[in-house]
C-alpha positions in Angstrom: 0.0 0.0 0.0 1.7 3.6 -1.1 0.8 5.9 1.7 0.1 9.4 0.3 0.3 13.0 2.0 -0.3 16.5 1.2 3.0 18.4 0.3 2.8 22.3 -0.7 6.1 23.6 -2.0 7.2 26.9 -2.1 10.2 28.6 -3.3 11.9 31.7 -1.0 14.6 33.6 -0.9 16.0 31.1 1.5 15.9 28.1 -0.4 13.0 25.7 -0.8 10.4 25.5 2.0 7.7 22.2 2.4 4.8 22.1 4.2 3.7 18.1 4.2 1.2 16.3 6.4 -0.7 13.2 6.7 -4.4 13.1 5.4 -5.6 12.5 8.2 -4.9 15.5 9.6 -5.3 17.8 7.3 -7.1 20.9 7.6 -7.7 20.1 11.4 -6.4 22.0 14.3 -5.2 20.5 18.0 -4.8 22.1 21.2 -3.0 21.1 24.3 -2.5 23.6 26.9 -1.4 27.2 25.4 -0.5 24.9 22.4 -1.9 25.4 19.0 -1.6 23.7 15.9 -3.6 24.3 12.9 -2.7 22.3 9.6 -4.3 25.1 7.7 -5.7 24.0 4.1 -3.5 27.4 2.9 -0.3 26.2 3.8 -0.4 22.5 4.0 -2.7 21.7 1.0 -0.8 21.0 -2.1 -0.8 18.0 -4.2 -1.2 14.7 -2.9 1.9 12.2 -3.2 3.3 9.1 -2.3 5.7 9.4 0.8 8.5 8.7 -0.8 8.1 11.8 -2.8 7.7 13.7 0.3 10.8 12.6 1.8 13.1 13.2 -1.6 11.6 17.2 -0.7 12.6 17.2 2.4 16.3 16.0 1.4 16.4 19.3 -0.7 14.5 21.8 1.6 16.3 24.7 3.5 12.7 24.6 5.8 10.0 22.2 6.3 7.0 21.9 8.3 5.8 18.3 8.6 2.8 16.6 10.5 1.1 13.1 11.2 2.6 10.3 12.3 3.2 8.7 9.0 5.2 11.8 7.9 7.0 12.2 11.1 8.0 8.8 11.6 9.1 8.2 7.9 11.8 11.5 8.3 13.1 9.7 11.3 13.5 6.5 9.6 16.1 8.4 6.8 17.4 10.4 9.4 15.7 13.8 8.7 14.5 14.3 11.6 15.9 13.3 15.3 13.1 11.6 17.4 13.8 14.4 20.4 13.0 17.4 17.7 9.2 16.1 17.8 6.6 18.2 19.3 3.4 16.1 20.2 0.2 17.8 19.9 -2.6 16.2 21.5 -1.0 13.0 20.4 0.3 14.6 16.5 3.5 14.8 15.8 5.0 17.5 15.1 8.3 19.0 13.3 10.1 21.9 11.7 13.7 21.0 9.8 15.7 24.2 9.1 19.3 23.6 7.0 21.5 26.4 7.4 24.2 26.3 4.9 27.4 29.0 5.1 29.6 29.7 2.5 
């Protein structure tokens, strides 16, 4: 089964910045505490891919905004993401990946 999430890609003066979720969470918003997280359908809704696709963006990104366990947990596996940079929202995962380059 090819799990598919929404990815939104925009380019910046910064380099290439990716919103991606899981479907299932899209366009929702979860609150915990002071804590708000709103997978907006303006940011996060793009096209609809297969995960792999996702992740091949996130190897190129500068900044990326990622949510859903599917997403989350996939970044982790290729080493995109480190497990203690995850930010649980009323039990969503969520995380931001920011590549500074100098030179």
């Amino acid at each position: 089964m090819v799990i598919k999430v929404y990815m939104k890609v925009y380019e910046t003066s910064y380099g290439l910045l990716v919103s991606i979720c899981d479907k299932e969470v899209f366009g929702k918003e979860f609150r915990e505490g002071e804590v708000v997280l709103k997978v907006s359908e303006p940011f996060y809704g793009g096209d609809e891919v297969p995960i792999e696709t996702a992740l091949e963006y996130l190897r190129n990104a500068s900044i990326a905004n990622i949510v859903g366990k599917n997403i989350v947990n996939a970044a982790i596996e290729a080493g995109l993401i480190h497990k203690d940079a995850v930010l649980t929202v009323k039990g969503v995962p969520h995380a931001q990946l920011v590549r500074i380059e100098y030179g």
